[in-house]
C-alpha positions as CSV (number, residue, x, y, z in Angstrom):
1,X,6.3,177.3,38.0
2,X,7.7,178.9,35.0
3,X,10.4,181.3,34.8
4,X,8.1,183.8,34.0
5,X,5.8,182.7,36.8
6,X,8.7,182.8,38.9
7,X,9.9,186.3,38.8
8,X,6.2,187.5,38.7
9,X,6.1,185.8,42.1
10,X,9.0,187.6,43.2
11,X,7.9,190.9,42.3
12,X,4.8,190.5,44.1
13,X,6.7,190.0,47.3
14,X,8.6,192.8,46.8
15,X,5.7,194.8,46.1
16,X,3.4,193.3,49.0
17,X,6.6,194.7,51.4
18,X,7.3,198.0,49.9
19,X,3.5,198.3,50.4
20,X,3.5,197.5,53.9
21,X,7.0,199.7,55.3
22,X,6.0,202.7,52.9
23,X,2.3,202.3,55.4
24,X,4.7,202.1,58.6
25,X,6.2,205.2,57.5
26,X,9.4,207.0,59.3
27,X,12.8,205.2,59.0
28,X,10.9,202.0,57.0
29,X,10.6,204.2,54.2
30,X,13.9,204.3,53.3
31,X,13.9,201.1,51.7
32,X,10.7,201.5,49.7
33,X,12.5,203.5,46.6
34,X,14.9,200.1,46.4
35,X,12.0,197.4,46.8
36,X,9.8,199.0,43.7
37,X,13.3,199.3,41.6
38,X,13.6,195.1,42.3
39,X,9.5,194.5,41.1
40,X,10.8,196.5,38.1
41,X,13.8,194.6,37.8
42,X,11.7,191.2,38.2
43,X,8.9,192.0,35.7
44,X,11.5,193.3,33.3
45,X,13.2,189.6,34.1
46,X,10.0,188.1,33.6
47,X,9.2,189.9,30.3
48,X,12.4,188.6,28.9
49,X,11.9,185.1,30.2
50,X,9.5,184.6,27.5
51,X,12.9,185.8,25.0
52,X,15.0,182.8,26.6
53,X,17.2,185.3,29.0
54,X,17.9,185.8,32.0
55,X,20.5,189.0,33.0
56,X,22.7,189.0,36.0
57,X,23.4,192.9,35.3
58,X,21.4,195.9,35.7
59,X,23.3,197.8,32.7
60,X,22.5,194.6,30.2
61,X,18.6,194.8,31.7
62,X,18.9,198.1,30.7
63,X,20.1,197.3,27.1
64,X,17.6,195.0,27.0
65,X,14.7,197.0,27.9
66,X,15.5,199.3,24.5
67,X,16.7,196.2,22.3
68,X,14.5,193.0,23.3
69,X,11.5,194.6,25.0
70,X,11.9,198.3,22.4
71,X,10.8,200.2,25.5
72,X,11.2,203.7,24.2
73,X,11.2,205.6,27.7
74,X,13.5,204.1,30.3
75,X,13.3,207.0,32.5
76,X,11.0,205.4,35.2
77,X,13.6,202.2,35.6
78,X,16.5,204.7,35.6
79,X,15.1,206.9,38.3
80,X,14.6,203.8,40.2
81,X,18.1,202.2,40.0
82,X,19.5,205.5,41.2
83,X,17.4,205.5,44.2
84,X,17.8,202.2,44.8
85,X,21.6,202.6,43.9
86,X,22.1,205.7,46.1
87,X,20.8,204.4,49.4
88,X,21.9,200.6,49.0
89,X,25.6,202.0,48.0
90,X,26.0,205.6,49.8
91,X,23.5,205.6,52.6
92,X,21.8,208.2,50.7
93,X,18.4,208.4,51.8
94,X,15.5,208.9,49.5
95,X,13.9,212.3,49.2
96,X,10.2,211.9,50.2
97,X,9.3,212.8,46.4
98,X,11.4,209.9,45.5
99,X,9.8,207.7,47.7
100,X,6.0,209.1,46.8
101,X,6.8,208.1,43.2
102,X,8.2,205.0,43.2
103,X,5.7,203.2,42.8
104,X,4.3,205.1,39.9
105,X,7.5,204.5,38.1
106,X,8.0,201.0,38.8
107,X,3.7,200.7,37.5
108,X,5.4,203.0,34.3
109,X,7.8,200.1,33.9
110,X,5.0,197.0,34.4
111,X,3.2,199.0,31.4
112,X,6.5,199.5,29.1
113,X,7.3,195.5,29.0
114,X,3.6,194.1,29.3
115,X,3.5,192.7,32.7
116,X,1.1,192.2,34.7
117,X,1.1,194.3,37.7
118,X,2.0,192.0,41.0
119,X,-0.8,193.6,43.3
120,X,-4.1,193.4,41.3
């Protein structure tokens, strides 16, 4: 499989189980917020795959979304990390909105670098 194919793969895993605890609902949920920001982070890896990169850190993914990929808006992947960031780090757990729209923001993110999304 390619390195594209590879991190596709992986963020289809990671959407296929966000998908599945966001349905269980109650304390599963907490985790859904941080599996959508790792799809983003695997189609964004996958995207640049096809530059010859591969990033270990999430502030050079960043750098790369505006530089590489020229994604204007990298609001969507922001508000992920810092979900992601706050329960994974601080045991902050995600507001219900946050969780509600995480999805939506890791599909903004699929758009903004040309993937395709893992769940079609």
């Amino acid at each position: 499989m390619s390195k594209r194919g590879t991190h596709q793969a992986a963020a289809t895993v990671n959407a296929r189980t966000a998908t599945e605890l966001a349905t269980r609902g109650g304390d599963s949920t907490v985790w859904v917020p941080t599996l959508w920001f790792y799809v983003a982070v695997q189609l964004i890896e996958a995207a640049l795959a096809d530059h010859g990169l591969h990033l270990k850190e999430h502030g050079d993914r960043l750098a790369h979304l505006a530089g590489t990929l020229q994604v204007r808006d990298t609001a969507s992947y922001k508000q992920l990390q810092v979900l992601s960031t706050q329960w994974r780090y601080f045991g902050r757990r995600p507001a219900a909105e946050g969780v509600e729209r995480a999805e939506g923001w890791a599909r903004d993110v699929a758009t903004s670098v040309g993937a395709n999304w893992p769940l079609t």
